[in-house]
C-alpha positions in Angstrom: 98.5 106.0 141.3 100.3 105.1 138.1 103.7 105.7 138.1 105.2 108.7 135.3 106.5 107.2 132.0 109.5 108.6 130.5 109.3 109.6 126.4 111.0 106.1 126.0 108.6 104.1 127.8 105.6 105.9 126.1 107.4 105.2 122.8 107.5 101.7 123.4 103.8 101.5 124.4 102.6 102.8 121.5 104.8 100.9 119.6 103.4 97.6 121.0 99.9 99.1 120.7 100.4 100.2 116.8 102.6 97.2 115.5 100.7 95.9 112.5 101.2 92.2 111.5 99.5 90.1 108.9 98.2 88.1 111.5 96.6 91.1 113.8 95.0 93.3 111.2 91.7 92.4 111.8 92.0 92.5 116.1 93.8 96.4 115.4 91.1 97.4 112.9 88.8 96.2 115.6 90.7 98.0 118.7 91.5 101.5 116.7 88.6 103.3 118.1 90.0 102.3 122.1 93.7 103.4 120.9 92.4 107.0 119.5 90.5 107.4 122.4 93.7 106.7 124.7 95.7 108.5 123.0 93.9 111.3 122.8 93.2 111.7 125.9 96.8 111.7 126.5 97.5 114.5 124.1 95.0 116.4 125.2 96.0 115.9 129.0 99.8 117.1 127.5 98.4 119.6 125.9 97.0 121.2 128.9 99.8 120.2 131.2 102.1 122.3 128.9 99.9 125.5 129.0 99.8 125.6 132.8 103.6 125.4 132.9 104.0 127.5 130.4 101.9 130.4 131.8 103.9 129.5 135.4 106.9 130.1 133.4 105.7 133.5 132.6 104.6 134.4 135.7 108.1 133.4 136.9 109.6 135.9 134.3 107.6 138.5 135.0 108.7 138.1 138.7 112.6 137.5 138.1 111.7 141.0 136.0 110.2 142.6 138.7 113.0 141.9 141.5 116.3 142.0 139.2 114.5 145.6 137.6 113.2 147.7 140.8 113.7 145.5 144.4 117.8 144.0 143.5 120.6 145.8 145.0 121.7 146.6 141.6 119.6 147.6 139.3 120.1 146.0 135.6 118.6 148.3 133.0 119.5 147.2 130.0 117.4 144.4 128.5 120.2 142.0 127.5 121.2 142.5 130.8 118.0 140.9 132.7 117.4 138.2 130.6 120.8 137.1 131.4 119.6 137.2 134.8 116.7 135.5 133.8 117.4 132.8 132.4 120.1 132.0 134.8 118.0 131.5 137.5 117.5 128.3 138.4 113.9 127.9 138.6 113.2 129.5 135.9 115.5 127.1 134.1 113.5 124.6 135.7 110.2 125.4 134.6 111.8 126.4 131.1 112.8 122.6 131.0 109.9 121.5 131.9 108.3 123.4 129.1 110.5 122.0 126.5 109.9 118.5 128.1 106.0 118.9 127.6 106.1 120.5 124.1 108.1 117.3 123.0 105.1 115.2 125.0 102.5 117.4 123.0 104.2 116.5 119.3 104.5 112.8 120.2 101.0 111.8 120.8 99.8 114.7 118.3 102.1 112.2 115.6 100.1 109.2 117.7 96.9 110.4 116.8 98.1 111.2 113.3 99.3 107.5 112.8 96.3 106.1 114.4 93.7 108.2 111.9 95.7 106.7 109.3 95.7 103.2 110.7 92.3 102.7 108.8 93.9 103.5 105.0 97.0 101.1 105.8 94.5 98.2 107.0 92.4 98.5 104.1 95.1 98.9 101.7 96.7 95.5 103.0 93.8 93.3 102.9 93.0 95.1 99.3 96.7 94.0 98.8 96.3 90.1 100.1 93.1 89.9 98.0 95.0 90.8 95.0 97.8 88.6 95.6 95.3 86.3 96.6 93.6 86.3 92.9 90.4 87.7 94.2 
């Protein structure tokens, strides 16, 4: 079982994966396809990671809803009322979190992806760029 990385460690993964030197051109051009592939897979797993908490976070509101609106002691009618409520419930904050954490997770490797596609025109561009220096 491989152990969760935190934004920062992710961060520093692709930055070892993506770092483009002189001397590694060709070996990245060669690995691109691999990295896409990995980190694609990653956005998509994200992606879907943040849809399931997302729909348990609605669930959760609809139940908070449910309880604060018709089976409480006190009933809170007015809307500004039960959100309060709401969102001050601590699982719900949890799962809110947890959403925020993902859809941070979801833009990162989307951006990944993004670099990667583009990995291609920068390669090209430098070896266009050492031929011309190069007088060829």
């Amino acid at each position: 079982m491989t152990k969760k990385q935190t934004l920062e460690e992710m961060m520093q993964d692709v930055e070892n994966d993506l770092h483009l030197t002189p001397t590694n051109c060709k070996d990245k051009a060669l690995e691109l396809p691999r990295l896409h592939n990995k980190y694609m897979r990653s956005y998509a797993i994200a992606k879907s990671k943040l849809k399931g908490a997302k729909n348990r976070l609605a669930t959760r509101k609809s139940d908070l809803l449910v309880k604060y609106k018709y089976k409480d002691d006190y009933t809170w009618d007015k809307k500004d009322q039960l959100e309060i409520r709401i969102h001050g419930n601590v699982s719900y904050q949890e799962l809110d979190t947890l959403v925020s954490n993902l859809e941070n997770e979801v833009e990162f490797f989307k951006g990944v992806v993004n670099t990667i596609n583009n990995m291609n025109f920068s390669i090209s561009n430098y070896h266009k760029l050492v031929a011309w220096q190069e007088g060829n």
